[in-house]
Structure formats: C-alpha cells, structure tokens
C-alpha positions in Angstrom: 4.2 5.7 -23.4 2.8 7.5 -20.4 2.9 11.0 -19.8 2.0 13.7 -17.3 -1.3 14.7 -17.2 -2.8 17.4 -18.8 -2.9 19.4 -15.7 0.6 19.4 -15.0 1.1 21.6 -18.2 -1.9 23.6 -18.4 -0.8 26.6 -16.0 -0.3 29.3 -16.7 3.4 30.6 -16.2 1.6 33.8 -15.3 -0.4 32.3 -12.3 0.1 33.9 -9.1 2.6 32.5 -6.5 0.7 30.5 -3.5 0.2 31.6 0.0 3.9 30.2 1.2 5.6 31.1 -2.1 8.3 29.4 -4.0 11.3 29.0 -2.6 14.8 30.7 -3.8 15.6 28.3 -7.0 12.7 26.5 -7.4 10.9 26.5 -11.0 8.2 28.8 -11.6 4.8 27.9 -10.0 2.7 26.5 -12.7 5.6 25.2 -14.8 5.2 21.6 -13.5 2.9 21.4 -11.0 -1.1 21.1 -11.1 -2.2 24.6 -9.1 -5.7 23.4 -9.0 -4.7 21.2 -6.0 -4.4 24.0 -3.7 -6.1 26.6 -5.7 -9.5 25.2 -7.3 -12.5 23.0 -6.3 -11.1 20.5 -3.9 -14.1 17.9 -4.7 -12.8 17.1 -8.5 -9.3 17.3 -7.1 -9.6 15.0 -4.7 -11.3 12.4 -7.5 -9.1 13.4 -10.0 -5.6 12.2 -7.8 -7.9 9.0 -6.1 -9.7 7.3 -9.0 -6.5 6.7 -11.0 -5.1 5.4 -8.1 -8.0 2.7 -7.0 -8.5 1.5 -10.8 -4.6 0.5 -10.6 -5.6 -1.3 -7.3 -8.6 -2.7 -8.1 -6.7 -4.0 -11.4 -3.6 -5.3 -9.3 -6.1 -6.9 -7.0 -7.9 -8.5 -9.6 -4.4 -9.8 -10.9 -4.1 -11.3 -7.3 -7.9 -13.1 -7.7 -6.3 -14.8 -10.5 -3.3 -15.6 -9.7 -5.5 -17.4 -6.8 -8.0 -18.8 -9.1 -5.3 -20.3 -11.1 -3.4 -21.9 -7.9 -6.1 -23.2 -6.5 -7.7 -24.7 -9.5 -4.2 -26.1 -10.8 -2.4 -26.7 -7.1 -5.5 -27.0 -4.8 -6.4 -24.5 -1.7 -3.4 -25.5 -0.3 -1.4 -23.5 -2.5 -3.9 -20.2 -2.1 -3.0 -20.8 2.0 0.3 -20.7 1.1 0.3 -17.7 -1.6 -1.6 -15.8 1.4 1.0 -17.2 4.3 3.7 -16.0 2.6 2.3 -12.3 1.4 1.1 -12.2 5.1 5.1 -12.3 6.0 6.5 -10.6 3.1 3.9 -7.8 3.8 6.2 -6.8 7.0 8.8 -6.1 4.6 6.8 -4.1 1.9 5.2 -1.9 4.9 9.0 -1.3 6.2 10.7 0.0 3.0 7.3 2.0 2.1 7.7 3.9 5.2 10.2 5.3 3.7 8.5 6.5 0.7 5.5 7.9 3.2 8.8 10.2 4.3 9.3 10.9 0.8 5.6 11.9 0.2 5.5 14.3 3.4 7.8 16.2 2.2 7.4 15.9 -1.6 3.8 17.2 -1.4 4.9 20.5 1.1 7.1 21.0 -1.9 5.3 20.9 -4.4 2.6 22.9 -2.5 5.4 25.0 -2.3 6.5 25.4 -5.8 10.0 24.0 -5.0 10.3 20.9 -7.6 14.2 21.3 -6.6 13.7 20.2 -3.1 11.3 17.7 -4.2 13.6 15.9 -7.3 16.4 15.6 -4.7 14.3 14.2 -2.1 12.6 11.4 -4.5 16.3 10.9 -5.8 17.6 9.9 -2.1 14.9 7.6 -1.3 15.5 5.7 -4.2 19.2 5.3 -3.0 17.9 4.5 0.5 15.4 1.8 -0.9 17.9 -0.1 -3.2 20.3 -0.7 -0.7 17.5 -1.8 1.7 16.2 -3.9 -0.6 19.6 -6.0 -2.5 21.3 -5.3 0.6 19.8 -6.3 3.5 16.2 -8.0 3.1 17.2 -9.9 0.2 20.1 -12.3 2.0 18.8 -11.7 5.5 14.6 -12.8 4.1 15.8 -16.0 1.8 17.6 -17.2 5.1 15.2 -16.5 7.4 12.2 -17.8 5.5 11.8 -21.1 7.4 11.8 -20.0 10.8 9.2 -17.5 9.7 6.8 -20.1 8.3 7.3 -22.1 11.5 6.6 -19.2 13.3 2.5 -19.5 12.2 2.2 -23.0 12.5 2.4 -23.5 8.6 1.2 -27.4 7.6 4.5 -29.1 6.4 2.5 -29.6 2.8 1.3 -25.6 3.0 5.4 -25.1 3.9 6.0 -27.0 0.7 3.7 -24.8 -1.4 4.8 -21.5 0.2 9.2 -21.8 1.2 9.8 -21.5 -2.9 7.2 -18.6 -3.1 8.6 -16.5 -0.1 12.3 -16.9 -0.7 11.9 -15.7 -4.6 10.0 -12.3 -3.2 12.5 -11.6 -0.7 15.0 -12.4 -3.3 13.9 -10.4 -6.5 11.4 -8.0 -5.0 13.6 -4.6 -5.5 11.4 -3.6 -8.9 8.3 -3.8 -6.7 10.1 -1.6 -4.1 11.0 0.7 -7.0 7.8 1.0 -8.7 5.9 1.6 -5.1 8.4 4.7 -5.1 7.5 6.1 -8.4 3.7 5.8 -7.8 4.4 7.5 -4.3 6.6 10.1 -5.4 4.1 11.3 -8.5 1.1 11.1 -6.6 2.5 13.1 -4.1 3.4 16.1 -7.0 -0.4 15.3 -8.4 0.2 13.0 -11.3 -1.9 9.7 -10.2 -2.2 8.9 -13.7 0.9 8.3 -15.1 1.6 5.5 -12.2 -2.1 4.3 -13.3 -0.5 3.7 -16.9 2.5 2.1 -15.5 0.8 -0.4 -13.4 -1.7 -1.3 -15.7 1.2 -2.5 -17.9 2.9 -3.8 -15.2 -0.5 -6.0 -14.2 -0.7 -7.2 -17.7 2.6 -8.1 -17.9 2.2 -10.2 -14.6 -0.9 -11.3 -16.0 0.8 -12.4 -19.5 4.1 -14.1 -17.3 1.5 -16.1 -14.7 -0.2 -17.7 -17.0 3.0 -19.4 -18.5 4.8 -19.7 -15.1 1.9 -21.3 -13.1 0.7 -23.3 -15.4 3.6 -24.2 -17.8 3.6 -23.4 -21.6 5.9 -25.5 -24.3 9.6 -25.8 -23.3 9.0 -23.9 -19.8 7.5 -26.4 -16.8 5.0 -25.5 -14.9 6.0 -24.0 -11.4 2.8 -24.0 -9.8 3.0 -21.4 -6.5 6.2 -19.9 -7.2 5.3 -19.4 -10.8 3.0 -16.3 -9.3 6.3 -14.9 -7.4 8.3 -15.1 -10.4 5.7 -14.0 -12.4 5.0 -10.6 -10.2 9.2 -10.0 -9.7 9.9 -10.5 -13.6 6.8 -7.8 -14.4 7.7 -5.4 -11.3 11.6 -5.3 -12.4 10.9 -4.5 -16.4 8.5 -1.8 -15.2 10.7 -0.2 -12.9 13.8 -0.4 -14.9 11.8 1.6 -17.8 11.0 4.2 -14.6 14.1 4.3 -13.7 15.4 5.4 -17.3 12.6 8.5 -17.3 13.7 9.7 -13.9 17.1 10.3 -15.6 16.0 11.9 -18.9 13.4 14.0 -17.2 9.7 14.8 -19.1 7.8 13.4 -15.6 6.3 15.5 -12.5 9.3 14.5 -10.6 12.9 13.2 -11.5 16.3 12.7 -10.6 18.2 15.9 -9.4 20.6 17.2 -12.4 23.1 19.5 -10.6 23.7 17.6 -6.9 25.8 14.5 -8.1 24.7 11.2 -7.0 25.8 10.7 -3.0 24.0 10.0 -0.5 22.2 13.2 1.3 22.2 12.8 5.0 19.9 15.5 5.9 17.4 14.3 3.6 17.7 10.7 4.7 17.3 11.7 8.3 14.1 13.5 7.2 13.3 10.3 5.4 13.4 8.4 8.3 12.0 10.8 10.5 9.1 11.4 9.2 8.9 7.5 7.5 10.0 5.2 10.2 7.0 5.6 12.7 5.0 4.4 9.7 7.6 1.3 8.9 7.1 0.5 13.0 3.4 1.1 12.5 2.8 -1.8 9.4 5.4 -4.0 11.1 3.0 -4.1 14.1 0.2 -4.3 12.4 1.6 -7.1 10.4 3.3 -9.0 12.9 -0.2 -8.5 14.6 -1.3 -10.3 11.3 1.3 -13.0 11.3 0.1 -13.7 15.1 -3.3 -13.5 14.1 -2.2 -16.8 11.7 -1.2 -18.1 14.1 -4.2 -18.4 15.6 -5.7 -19.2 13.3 -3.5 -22.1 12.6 -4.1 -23.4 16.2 -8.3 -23.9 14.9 -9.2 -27.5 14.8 -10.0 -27.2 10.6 -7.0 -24.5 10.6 -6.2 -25.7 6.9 -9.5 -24.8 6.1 -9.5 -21.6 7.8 -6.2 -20.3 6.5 -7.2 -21.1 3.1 -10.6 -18.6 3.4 -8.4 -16.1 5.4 -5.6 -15.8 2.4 -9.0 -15.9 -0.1 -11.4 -13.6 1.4 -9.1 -11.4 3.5 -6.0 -11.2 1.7 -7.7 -11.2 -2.0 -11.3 -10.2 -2.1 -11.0 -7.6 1.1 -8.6 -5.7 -0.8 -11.1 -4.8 -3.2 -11.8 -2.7 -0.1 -8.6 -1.7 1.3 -7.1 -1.3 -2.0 -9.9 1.2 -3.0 -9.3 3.0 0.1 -5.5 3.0 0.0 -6.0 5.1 -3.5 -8.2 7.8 -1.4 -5.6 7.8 1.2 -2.7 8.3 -0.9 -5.4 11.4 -2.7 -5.9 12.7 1.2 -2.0 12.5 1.7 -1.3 14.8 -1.1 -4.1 17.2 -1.5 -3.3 17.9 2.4 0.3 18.1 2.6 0.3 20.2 -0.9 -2.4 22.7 1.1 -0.8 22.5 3.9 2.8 23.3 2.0 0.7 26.2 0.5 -0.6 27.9 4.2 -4.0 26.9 3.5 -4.8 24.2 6.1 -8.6 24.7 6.2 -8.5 23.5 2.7 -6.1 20.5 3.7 -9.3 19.1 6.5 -11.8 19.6 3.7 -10.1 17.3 1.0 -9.9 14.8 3.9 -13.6 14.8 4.9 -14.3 14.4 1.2 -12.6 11.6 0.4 -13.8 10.0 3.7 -17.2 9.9 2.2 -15.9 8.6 -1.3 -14.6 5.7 0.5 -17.4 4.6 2.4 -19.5 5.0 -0.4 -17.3 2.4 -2.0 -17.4 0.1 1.0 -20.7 -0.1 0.8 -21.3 -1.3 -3.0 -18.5 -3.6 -2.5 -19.9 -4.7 1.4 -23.0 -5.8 -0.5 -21.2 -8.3 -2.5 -19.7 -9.7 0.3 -22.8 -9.9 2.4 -25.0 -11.5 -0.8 -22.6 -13.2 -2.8 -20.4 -14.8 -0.7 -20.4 -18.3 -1.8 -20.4 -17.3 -5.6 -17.1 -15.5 -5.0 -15.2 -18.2 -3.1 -16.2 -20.5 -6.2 -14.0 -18.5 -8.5 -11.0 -19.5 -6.3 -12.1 -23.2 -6.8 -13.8 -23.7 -3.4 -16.8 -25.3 -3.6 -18.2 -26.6 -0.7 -17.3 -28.2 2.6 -15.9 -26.2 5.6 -13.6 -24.5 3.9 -16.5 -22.6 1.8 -18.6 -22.3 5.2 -15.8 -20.6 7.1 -15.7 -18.3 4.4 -19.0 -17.0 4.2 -18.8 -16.3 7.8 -15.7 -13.9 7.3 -17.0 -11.9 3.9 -20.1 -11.6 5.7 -18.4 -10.3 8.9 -16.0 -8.2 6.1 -18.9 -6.6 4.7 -19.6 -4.1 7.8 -15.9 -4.2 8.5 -15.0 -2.7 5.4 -17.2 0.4 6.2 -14.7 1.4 9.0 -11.5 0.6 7.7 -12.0 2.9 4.7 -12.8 6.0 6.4 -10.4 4.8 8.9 -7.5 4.7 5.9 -8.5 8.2 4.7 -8.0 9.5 8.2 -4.7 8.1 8.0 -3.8 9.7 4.4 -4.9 12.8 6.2 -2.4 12.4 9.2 0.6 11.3 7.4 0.2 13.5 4.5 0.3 16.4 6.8 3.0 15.1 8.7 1.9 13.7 11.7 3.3 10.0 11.1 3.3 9.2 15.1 -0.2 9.1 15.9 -1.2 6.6 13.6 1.5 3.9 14.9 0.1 4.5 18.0 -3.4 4.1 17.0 -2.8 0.9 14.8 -0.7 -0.6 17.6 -3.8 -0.1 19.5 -6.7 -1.4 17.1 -4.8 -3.7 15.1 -2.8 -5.3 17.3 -3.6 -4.9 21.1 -7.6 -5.4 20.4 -7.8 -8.4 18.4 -5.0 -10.1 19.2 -6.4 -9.8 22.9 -9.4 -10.9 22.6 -8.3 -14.0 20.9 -6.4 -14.6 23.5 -9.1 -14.1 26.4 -11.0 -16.2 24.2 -8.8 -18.8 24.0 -7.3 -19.3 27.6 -11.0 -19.0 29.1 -13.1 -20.6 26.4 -12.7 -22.6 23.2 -11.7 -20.1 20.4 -13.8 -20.7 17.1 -13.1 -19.2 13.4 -15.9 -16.7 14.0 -14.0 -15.2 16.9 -11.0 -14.2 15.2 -13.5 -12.5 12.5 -15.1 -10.8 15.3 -12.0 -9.7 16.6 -11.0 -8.6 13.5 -14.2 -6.5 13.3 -13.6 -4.9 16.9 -10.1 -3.7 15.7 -11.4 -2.2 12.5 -14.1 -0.4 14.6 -11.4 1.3 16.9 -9.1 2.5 14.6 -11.9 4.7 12.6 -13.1 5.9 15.9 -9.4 6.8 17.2 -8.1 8.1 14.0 -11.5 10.7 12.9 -10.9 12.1 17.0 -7.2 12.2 16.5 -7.4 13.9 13.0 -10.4 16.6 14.0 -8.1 17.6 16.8 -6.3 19.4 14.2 -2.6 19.5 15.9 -1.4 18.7 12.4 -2.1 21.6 11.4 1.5 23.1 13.3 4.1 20.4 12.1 7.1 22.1 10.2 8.5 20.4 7.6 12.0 20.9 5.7 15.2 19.7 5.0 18.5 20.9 4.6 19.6 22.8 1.5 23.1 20.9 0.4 26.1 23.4 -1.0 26.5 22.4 -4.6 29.6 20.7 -5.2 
C-alpha cells in the first residue's frame, strides 16, 4: 500500500510559519506538508521530488518499448506505425485535459507553500470533477466518431488504418483512469509527495505489463487482439489504479484529498482559476501536437513513408521518451519547488531550484544521447527491425535525436519553471513558435522548392528543439514571473 513519504510527517508541529504565512483555516504548517521544500537545501529537494518521478517514466516508457517490441514482433512494423499514429493523435487529447491539472498544480503548490492544504484539497477536488466530465462526456463520443477522419487526416496506409482505427477508438473510449491517475500524480507532486505516485504507477505499469501480454498475444480462452490488445491493456490497468486513488482521496491518509466540509458541486471560481491558469497550456500541447500530427503528415507524403513512420513511432515516440520522459519528471520537480517558494515569498530560491534541475537534465540527455548516437541499430532490433530502409531511416533520426535531446531537456525544465510559477502564457507562445512555426516551415520550404527527404524533417525537428531552449532560458531569466498573483475565491460553507 503506498503512503506519504517520510517527509510529509516529519515536521515538527512547532516549526515556524513561512515568509507568507498560513492562511485563516488552513492546518498547521508542518502537519502535512514537507517544509524542507522551501526551507532547506534546495539541491536534495529538487532530486528528492524528480527522481521518483523519472523512474515512473522511465518504467512507463519501458512498458511502451514493449508493448512495441511485442507488436512488431507478433503484428509486423506496421502495427508499431500504427501504435505511434494513433498516440500521435490521442496525445492532443491527453495535453488538453492535462492543462487542466497544470491549473491545478499552480495553484496547489502556492498553497501548500502557503500552508493552506484547505485551499489545496478543494482545488484538487474540482479538477477531478472538471476532468471526468471532459473525459466520459465529451472526448469519449466526440474521439470514437471522429477517429477516421483523423487518421485520414495524416495520410495513414489503409493496412496501417486497419492496425491503428481499433487502437484509437478504445483510448478515446476508456481512457478516463489515465486522465485520473495523471491528476493524482499532478496534484501530489505539486504538495511534495513524488513518491507515492511513483508506487502507484509502478503497479499500474505492471499491471499493464501483466494484461499486454495476454491481450496482444492471446492466452487460453482469450484471442489474441494484436494492436488493440496494448489499448485495452493500458485502459484496463489505468482504470483499476485510479479507481483505488479515487477511494484514498475520500478516506484521507494522502498529501492531498477530497474537501470534507464543502459538499460535492461544482466551484466556479476555482474552475475559472483552473482554466485560467491551465488552458494556455491545453492550447499550447494542442499546437504542438497538431504541429506533430502535420509533421506525419509529412512524413507520410516521403517516397518510403511506411518505412519512415514506422522509425518515427519507434525512435521518436518510444526510445526519445527515455529523454523527454526523464525531463518531464524534472519539470514537474521545477513546477513545484518554484511555485511552493514562490507561495512562500522566497522567489530567489524558486530561480535556483530551476537552474538546478536544468543541469540534472542535461546531464541525463547526455548518457542517454550516447546510446542513441552508438547504439542505434542495436536498439531498433529490439522492436524487430532489422535491416532494410526502415532500420537506415532510423539510425539517421536517433542519431540526429542524440544532440536534440540535449536542448529539449533544459528546454522542459524552463518550462516546469514558468508554469509552476504561474506564467502559463509564455510557453504557448514559445512552443507555437519552435514546435510548430519552425519545423513545420521548413518542411515546407523544403518541400515546395526542393525534394523533401526523411533527414529533413529530423533536421527540422532539431532546429525547433534548438529554439525553444533558447527562447524559454531568456524568457524565464527575465524573471517577470516572479510578480503573478495567484488565488481563488474562498466559497461560504453551505
């Protein structure tokens, strides 16, 4: 069974109060909260709220490697083009609903920094609401409906559209315990407690593990569904982890729970805030994802483009997010340790944290850049590719990956920084910029003045990686963050 960490109940109740104070009715500072965050050594607090965080992402990417390796030994690389089609489009709606829960974490985290866990349980509370009805309520019928025209939209091979309609429709359809276990993992790494979600999605990766195995492959009685095996497999896990979740928010005994004396409506002033602070990162992964699904498109317009979507959904889609994934785990660390400074009047401490975990993720691009840039043909052979263009094409991109990687993590740290202190808008503006603008434009110069080759689009991938570190270090080291308000509404009890 997971529990907080030890941190979270070490305090003493006697500690002093932080620089902003705790708010009238909040629980006493130290009670539930890990003080260390804004009051000791930022270096091991940093780590401490990261590393939790990128072993549950390296572990869930690994699950994705073999959930790969199993499809294309048992279906063929046709079915790891489709697996990484249709995450490419479902992304769009995983970035959408998570901007909601990068709301949630701005103001969870100035909270908690200020020692007001009622504040924080009610917000937490009303972006679950928000996210179910999102979820069963409007991507769920809208997404299994709109799943052909989407794979049309990038050019999708009818036998890759065979592979990957089945897949898509069952994440739109099932994929609210993912939504709901994103939530929890954002919501307690935003208090301080990265290890509790670490717990929960190991178990949830085993599981998924445990399911894929029998689903892809068949086992007995049950068939073998091939492709969509691995989207049943991943809803099936997600939805008995979350539904476990769901059941300690209501008892309580976790960082952060469901508010006890505010009944369960909806809060409009805290949804507002939601979406305030969340949406301009929802329309920031949309474009950078719709960017992506262009970017297929592309790709799917290459003389080989079977070939070349099969080591874009292998090398970018699964063995880059060895990269990204690690860095996601030191952006979410930035987010928090920032906004909880931040929440405490200590913003000189919120830039430090930042800057350190910068450096922990390029020092992690670089071990795993080396793989890329000596390895490359070992590690397509785990996915079952083994020689021919397909295995050519994707040496080219790891190889182009490896110094790409170096930017995007201190690029995604940058990020944590911003968003974690509140300042949600600039990144949309510098994503539309690098992700979307740059390498979708020079594929397109490319292509109406020359002949556009799969080493272009890598390059152009490259380019946009390049720009965003550049823009988001200058915007972040401006330091304008440092004068966003954040707060919400306090609600007459009923």
């Amino acid at each position: 069974m997971s529990v907080p960490s030890r941190e979270l109940t070490a305090a003493s109740p006697l500690s002093p109060p932080n620089a902003a104070g705790a708010a009238v009715g909040a629980s006493p500072i130290g009670r539930r909260y890990d003080r260390s965050i804004v009051d000791g050594p930022l270096a091991p607090a940093v780590w401490r709220i990261a590393w939790p965080t990128m072993l549950t992402n390296i572990i869930g990417g690994l699950q994705g490697i073999i959930d790969h390796a199993m499809v294309g030994n048992l279906v063929g690389f046709t079915g790891n083009a489709a697996i990484g089609v249709s995450w490419q489009i479902f992304i769009i709606v995983i970035v959408f609903i998570s901007s909601l829960f990068t709301g949630m974490s701005v103001l969870v985290s100035r909270f908690v920094g200020a020692g007001d866990s009622d504040k924080a349980d009610r917000t937490v509370y009303q972006a679950f609401l928000t996210a179910t009805f999102l979820s069963f309520g409007i991507i769920a019928p809208v997404g299994y409906f709109v799943s052909p025209w989407l794979l049309d939209l990038v050019h999708a091979a009818p036998s890759l559209r065979n592979e990957a309609l089945p897949f898509l429709r069952i994440m739109f359809l099932f994929s609210g315990g993912m939504m709901m276990f994103f939530m929890l993992g954002t919501a307690l790494r935003a208090a301080g407690d990265a290890r509790t979600p670490m717990v929960l999605g190991v178990a949830m990766t085993v599981l998924n593990a445990g399911l894929n195995v029998i689903l892809i492959r068949g086992l007995g009685p049950i068939p073998a569904f091939g492709t969509a095996g691995a989207a049943m497999g991943t809803c099936i896990a997600s939805a008995i982890v979350s539904i476990y979740s769901l059941m300690k928010l209501l008892k309580g005994g976790w960082v952060v729970g469901f508010p006890r004396h505010h009944g369960f409506a909806p809060d409009w002033a805290i949804i507002r805030s939601l979406f305030r602070f969340g949406l301009p990162t929802g329309i920031q992964g949309i474009a950078m994802n719709v960017g992506g699904v262009l970017m297929l498109s592309f790709i799917g317009s290459l003389a080989q483009s079977a070939a070349a979507q099969a080591a874009f959904a292998v090398s970018y889609s699964q063995l880059f997010s060895l990269v990204t994934w690690t860095s996601v785990g030191l952006m979410g660390a930035a987010a928090a340790i920032a906004g909880q400074n931040l929440g405490a009047g200590k913003p000189d401490r919120s830039a430090h944290a930042v800057h350190i975990a910068a450096r922990y993720g390029l020092t992690g691009a670089v071990l795993i850049g080396a793989l890329f840039l000596f390895f490359p043909a070992q590690l397509l052979a785990i996915f079952g590719m083994h020689g021919g263009p397909v295995v050519a094409i994707g040496v080219q991109l790891l190889r182009i990956l490896s110094v790409s990687g170096l930017f995007i993590a201190v690029a995604l740290t940058y990020t944590g920084g911003l968003q974690g202190t509140g300042d949600t808008k600039s990144p949309l503006y510098i994503s539309i910029i690098s992700q979307v603008l740059v390498p979708l434009g020079i594929c397109f110069v490319i292509k109406r003045t020359s002949h556009l080759d799969p080493i272009d689009i890598w390059i152009a991938i490259l380019v946009g990686h390049i720009t965003r570190c550049t823009l988001s270090v200058l915007r972040f080291n401006q330091g304008k963050w440092r004068t966003i308000a954040v707060d919400i509404e306090r609600r007459a009890k009923g």
